[in-house]
MMTF fields as JSON, N, C-alpha, C and O atoms, coordinates in Angstrom:
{
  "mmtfVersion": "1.0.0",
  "mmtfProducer": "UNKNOWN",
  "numBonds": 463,
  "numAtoms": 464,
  "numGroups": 116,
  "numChains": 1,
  "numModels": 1,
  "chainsPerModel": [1],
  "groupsPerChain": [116],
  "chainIdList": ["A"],
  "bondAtomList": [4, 2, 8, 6, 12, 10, 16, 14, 20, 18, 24, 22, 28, 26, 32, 30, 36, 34, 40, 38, 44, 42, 48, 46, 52, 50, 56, 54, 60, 58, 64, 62, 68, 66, 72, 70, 76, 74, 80, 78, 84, 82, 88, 86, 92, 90, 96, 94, 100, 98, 104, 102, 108, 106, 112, 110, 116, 114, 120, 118, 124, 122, 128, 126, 132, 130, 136, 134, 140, 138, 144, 142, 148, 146, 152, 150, 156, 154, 160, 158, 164, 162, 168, 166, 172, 170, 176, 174, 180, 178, 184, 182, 188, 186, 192, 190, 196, 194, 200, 198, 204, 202, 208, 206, 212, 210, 216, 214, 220, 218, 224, 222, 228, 226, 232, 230, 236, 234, 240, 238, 244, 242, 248, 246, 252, 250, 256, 254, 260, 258, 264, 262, 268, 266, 272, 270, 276, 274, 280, 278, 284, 282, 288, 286, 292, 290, 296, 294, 300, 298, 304, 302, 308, 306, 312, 310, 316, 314, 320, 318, 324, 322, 328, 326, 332, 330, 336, 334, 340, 338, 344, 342, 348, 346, 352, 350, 356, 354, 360, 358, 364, 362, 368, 366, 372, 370, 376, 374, 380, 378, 384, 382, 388, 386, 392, 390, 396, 394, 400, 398, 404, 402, 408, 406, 412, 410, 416, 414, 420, 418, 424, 422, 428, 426, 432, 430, 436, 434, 440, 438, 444, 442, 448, 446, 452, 450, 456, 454, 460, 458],
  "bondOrderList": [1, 1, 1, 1, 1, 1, 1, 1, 1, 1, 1, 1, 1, 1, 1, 1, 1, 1, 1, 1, 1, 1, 1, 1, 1, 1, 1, 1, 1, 1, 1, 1, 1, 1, 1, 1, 1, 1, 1, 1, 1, 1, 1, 1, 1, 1, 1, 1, 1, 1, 1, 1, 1, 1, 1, 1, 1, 1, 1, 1, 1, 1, 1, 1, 1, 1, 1, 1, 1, 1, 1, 1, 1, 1, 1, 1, 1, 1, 1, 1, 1, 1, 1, 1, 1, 1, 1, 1, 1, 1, 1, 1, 1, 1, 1, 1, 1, 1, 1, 1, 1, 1, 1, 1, 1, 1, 1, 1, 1, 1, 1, 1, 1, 1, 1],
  "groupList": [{"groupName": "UNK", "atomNameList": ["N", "CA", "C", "O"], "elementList": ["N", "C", "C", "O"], "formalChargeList": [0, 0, 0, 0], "bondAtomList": [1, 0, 2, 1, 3, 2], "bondOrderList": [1, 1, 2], "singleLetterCode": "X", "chemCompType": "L-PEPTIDE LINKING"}],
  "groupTypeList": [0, 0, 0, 0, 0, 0, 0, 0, 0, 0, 0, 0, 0, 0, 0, 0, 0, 0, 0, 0, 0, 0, 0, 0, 0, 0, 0, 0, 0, 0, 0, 0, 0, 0, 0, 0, 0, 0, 0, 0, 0, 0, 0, 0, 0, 0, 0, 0, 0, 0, 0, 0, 0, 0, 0, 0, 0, 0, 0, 0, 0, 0, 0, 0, 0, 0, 0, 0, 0, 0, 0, 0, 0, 0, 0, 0, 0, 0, 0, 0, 0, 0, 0, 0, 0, 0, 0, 0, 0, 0, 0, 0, 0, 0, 0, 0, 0, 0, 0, 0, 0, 0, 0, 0, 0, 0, 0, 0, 0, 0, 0, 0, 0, 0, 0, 0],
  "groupIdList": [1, 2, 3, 4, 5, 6, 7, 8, 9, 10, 11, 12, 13, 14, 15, 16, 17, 18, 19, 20, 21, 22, 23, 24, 25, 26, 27, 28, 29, 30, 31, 32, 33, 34, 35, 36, 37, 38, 39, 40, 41, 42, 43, 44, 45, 46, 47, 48, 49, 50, 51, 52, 53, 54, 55, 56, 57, 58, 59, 60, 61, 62, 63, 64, 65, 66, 67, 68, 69, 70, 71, 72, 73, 74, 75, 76, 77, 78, 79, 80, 81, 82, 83, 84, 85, 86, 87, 88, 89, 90, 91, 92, 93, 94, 95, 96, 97, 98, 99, 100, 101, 102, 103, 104, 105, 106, 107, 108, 109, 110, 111, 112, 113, 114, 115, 116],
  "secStructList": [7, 7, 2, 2, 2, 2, 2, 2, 2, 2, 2, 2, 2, 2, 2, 2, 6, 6, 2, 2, 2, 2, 2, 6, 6, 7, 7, 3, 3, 3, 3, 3, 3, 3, 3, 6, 6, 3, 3, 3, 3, 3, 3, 3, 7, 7, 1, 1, 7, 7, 3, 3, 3, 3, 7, 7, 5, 7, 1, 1, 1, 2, 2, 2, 2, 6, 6, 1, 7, 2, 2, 2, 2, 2, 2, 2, 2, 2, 2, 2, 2, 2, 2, 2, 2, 2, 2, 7, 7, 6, 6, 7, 7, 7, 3, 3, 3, 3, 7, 7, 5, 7, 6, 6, 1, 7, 7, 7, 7, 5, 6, 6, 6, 6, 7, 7],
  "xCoordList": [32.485, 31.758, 32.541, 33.021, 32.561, 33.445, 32.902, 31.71, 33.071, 32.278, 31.422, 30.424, 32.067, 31.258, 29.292, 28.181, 29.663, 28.887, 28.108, 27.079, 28.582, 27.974, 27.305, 26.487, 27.295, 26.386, 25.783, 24.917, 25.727, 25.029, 23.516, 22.334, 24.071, 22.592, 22.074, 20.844, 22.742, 22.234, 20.938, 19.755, 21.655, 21.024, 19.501, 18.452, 19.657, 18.666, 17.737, 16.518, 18.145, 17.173, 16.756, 15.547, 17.335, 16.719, 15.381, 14.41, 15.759, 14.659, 13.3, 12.309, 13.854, 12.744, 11.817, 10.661, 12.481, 11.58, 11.431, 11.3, 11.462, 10.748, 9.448, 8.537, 9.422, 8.737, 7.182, 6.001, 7.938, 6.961, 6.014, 4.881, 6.442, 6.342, 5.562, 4.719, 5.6, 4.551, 3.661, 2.748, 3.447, 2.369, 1.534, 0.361, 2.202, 1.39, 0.834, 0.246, 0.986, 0.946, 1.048, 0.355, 2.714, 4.106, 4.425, 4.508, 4.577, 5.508, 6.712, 6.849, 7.742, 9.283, 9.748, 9.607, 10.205, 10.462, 11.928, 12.035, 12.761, 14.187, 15.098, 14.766, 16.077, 16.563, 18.211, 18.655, 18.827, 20.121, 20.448, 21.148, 20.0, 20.212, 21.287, 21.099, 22.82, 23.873, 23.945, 23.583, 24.491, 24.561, 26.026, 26.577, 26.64, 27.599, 28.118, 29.185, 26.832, 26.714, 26.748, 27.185, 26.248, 25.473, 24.408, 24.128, 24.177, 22.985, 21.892, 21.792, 20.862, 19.315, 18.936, 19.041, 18.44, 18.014, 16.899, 16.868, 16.122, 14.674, 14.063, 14.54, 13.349, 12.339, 11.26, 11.219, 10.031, 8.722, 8.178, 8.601, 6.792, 5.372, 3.955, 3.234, 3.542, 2.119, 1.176, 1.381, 0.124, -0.277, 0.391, 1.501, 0.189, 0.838, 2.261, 2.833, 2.615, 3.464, 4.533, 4.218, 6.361, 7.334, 8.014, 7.8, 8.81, 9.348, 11.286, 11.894, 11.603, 13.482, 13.188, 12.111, 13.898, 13.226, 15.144, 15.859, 15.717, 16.79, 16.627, 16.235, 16.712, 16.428, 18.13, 19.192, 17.553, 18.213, 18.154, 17.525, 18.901, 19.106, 19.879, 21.053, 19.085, 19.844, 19.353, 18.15, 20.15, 19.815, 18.823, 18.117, 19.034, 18.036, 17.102, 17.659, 15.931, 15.545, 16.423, 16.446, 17.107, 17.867, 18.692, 18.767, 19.904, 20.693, 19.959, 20.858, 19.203, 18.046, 17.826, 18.532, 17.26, 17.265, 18.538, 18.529, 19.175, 21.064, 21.485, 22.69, 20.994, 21.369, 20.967, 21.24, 20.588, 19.908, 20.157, 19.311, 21.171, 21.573, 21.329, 20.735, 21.838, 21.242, 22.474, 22.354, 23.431, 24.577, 23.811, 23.453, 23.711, 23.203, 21.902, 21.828, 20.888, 19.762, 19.512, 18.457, 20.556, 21.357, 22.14, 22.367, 22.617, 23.434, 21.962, 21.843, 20.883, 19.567, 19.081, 18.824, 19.007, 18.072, 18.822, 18.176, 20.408, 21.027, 20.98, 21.289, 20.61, 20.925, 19.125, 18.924, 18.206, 16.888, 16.736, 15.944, 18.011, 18.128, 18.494, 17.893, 19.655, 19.965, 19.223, 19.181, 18.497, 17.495, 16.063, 15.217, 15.557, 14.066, 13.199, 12.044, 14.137, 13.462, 12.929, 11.922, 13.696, 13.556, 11.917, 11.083, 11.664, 10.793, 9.59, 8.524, 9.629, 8.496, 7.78, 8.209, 6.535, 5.218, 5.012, 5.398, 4.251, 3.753, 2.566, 1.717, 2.956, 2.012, 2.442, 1.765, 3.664, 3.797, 4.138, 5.1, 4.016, 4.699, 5.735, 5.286, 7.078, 8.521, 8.79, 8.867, 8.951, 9.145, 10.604, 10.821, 11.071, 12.71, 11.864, 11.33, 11.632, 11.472, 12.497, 13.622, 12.325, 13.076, 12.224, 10.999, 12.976, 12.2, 13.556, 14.647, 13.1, 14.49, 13.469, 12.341, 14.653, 14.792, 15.474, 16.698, 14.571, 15.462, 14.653, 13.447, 15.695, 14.952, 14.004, 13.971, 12.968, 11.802, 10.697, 10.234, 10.49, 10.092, 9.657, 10.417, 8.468, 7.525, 8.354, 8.98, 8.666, 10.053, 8.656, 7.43, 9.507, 9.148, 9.416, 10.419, 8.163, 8.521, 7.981, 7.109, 8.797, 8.683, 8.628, 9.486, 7.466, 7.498, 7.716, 7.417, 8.487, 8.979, 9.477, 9.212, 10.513, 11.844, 12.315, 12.505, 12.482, 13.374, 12.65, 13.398, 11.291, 10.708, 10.137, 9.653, 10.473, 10.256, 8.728, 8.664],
  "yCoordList": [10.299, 9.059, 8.197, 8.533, 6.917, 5.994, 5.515, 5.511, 4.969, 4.625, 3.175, 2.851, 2.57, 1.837, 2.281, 1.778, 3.1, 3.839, 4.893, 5.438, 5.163, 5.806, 4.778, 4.621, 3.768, 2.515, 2.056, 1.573, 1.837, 1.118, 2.384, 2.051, 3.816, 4.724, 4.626, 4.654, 4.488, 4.615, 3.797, 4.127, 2.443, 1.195, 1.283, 0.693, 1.917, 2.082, 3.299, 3.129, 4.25, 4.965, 4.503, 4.662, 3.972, 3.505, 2.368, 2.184, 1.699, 0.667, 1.2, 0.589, 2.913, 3.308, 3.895, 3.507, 4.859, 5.139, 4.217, 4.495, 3.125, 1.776, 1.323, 0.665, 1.682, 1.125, 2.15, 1.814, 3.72, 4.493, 4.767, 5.182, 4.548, 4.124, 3.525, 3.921, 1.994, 1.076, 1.266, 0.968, 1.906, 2.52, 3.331, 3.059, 4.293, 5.041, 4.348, 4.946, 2.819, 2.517, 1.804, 1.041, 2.39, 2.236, 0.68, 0.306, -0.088, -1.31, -0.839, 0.018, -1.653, -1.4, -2.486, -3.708, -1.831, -2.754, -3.096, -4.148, -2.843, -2.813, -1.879, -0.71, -2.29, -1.045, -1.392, -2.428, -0.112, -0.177, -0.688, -1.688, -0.118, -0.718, 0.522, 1.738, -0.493, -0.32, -0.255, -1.205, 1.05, 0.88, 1.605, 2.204, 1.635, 2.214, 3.619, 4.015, 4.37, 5.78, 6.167, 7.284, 5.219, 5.561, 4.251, 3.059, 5.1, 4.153, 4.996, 6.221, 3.849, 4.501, 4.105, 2.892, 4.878, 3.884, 3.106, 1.947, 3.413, 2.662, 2.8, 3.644, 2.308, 2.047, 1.463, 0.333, 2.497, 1.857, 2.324, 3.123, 1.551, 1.427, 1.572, 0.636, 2.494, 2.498, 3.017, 4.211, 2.544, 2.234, 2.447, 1.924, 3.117, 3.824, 4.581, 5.047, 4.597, 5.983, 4.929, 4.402, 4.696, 4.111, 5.617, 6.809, 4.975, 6.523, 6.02, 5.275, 6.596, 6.372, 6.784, 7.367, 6.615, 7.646, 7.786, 6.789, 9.156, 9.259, 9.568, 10.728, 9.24, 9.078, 9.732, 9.704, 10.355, 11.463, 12.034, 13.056, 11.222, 11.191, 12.831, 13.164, 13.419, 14.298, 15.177, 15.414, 15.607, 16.244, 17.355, 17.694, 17.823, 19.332, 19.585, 19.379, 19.954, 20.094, 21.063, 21.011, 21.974, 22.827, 22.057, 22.135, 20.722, 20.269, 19.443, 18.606, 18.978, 17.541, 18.661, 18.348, 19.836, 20.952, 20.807, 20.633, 20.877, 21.171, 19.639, 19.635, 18.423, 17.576, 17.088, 15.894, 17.431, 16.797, 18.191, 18.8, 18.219, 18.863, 18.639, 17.632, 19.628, 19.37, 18.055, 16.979, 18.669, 16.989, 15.61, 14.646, 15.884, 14.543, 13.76, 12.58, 14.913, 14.613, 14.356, 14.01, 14.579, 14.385, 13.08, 12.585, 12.474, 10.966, 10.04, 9.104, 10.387, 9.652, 9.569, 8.506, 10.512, 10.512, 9.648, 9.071, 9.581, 8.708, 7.28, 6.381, 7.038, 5.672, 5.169, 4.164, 5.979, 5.819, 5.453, 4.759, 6.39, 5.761, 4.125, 3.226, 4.335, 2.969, 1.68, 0.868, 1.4, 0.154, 0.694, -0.137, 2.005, 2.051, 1.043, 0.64, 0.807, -0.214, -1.766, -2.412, -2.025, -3.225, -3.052, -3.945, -2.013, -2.03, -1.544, -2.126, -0.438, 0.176, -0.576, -1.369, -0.122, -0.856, 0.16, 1.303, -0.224, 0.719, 1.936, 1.673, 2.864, 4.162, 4.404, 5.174, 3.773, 4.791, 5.846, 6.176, 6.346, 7.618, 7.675, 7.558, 7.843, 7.583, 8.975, 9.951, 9.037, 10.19, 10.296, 9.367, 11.117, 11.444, 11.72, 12.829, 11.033, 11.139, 11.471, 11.0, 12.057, 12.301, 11.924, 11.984, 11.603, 11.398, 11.999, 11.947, 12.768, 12.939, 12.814, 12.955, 12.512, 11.807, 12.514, 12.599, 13.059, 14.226, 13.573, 13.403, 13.329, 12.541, 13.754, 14.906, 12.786, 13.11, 14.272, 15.292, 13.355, 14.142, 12.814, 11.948, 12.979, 12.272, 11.986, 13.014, 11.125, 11.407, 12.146, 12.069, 12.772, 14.066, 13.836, 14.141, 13.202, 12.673, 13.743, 14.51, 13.7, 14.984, 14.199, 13.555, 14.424, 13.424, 14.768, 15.96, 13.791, 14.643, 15.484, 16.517, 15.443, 16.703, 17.314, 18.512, 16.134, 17.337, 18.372, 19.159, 18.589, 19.467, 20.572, 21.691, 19.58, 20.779, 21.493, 22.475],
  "zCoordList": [18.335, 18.14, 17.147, 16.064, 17.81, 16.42, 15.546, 15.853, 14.338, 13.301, 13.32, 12.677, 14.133, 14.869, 15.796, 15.63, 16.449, 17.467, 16.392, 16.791, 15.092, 13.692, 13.532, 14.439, 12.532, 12.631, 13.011, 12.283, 14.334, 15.18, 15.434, 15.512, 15.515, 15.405, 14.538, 14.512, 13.593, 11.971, 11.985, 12.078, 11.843, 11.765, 12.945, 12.686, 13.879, 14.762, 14.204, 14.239, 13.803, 13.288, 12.146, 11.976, 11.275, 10.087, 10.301, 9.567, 11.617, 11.724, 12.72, 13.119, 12.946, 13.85, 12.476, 12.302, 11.56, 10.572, 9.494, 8.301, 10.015, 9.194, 10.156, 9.655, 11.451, 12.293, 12.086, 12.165, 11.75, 11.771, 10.672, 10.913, 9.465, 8.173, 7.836, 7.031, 8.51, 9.107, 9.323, 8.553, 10.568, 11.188, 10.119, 9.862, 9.553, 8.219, 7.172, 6.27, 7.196, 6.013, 5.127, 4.455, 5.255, 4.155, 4.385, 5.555, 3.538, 3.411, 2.824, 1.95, 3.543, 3.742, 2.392, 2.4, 1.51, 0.418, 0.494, -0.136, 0.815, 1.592, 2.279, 2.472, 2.603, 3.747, 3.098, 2.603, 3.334, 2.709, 1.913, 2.072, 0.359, -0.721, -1.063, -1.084, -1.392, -1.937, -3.385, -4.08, -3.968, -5.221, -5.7, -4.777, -6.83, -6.987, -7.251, -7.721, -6.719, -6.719, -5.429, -5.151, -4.351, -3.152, -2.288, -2.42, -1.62, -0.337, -0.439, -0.374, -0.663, 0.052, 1.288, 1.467, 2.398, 3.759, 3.267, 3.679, 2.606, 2.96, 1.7, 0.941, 1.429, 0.037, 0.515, 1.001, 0.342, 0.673, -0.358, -1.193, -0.223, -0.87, -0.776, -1.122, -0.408, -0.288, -1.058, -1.278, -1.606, -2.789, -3.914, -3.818, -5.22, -6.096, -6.082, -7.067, -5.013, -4.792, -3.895, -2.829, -4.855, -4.616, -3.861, -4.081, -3.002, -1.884, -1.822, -1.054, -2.653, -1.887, -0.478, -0.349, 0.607, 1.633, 2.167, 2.073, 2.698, 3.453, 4.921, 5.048, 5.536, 7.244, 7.468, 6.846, 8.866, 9.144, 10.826, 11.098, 11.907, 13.054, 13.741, 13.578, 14.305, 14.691, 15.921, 16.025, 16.742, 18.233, 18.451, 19.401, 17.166, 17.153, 15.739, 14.661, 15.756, 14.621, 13.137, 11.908, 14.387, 13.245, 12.754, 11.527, 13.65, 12.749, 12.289, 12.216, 11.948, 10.806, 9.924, 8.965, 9.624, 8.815, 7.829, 6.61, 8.34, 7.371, 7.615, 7.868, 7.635, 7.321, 6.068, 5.948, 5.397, 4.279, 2.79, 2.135, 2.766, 2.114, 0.011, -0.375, -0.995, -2.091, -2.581, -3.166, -2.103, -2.773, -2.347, -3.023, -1.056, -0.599, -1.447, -1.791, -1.65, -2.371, -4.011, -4.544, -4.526, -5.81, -6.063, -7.166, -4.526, -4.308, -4.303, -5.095, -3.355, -3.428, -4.91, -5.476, -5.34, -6.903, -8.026, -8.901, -7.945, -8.545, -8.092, -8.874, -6.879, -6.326, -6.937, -7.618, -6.562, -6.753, -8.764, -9.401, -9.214, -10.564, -11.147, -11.734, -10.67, -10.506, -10.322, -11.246, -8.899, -8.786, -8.862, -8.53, -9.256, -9.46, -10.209, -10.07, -11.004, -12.177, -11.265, -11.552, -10.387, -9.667, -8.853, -9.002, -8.145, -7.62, -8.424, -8.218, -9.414, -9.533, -10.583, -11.422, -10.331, -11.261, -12.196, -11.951, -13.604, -14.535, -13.355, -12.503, -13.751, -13.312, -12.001, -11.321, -11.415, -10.205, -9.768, -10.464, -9.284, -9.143, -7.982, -6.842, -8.152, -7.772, -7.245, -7.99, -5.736, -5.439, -3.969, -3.191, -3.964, -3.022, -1.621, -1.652, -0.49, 0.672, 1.837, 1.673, 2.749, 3.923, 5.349, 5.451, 6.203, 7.866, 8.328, 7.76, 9.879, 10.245, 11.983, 12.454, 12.285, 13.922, 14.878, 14.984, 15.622, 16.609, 18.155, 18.335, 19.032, 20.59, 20.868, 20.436, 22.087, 22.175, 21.698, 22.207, 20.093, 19.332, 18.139, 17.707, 17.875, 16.602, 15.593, 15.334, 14.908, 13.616, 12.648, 12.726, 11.865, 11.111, 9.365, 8.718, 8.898, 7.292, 6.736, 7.146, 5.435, 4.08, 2.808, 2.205, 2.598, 1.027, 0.23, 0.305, -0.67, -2.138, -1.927, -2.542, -0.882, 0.184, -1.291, -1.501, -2.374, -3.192, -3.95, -4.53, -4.105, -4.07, -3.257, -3.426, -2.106, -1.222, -0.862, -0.123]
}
């Protein structure tokens, strides 16, 4: 796959678990926020509770399993360092989210993945 044809899924899954998100809820407070540590896909909001969220496209549930690895979730918590301040309100509670996206199949969200 070219990095082109990388992007272009990306960008599509990111706007499907924005779509689903929605549906739950969640307001989409931005999508691909660049920082100098890293990328977050998505940043939502629903009530109290600010969500980094990492979205996570993949063929099989086992590989969405081992996609979301502890480096990776360590690049989120730093990037979530970085601009938290922008979004969050006094008393929220700021938590590391995951969705992962496997075809015909519900996308599959994990709040507070880094706890597990």
């Amino acid at each position: 796959m070219s990095r082109r044809d990388a992007e272009r899924d990306g960008r599509r899954a990111e706007s499907l678990a924005a779509w689903w998100l929605r549906l739950k809820g969640w307001t989409i407070l931005a999508r691909r926020v660049r920082t100098p540590v890293g990328e977050i896909d998505l940043i939502a909001r629903r009530g109290r509770t600010l969500a980094f969220i990492e979205v996570k496209a993949r063929a099989t549930r086992a590989e969405a399993d081992l996609a979301l690895d502890d480096y990776r979730l360590r690049r989120v918590a730093a990037c979530a360092g970085a601009v938290g301040h922008h979004y969050a309100r006094n008393g929220d509670e700021m938590r590391i989210d995951a969705i992962f996206l496997i075809p015909r199949r519900l996308p599959r969200h994990v709040p507070d993945v880094w706890r597990g």
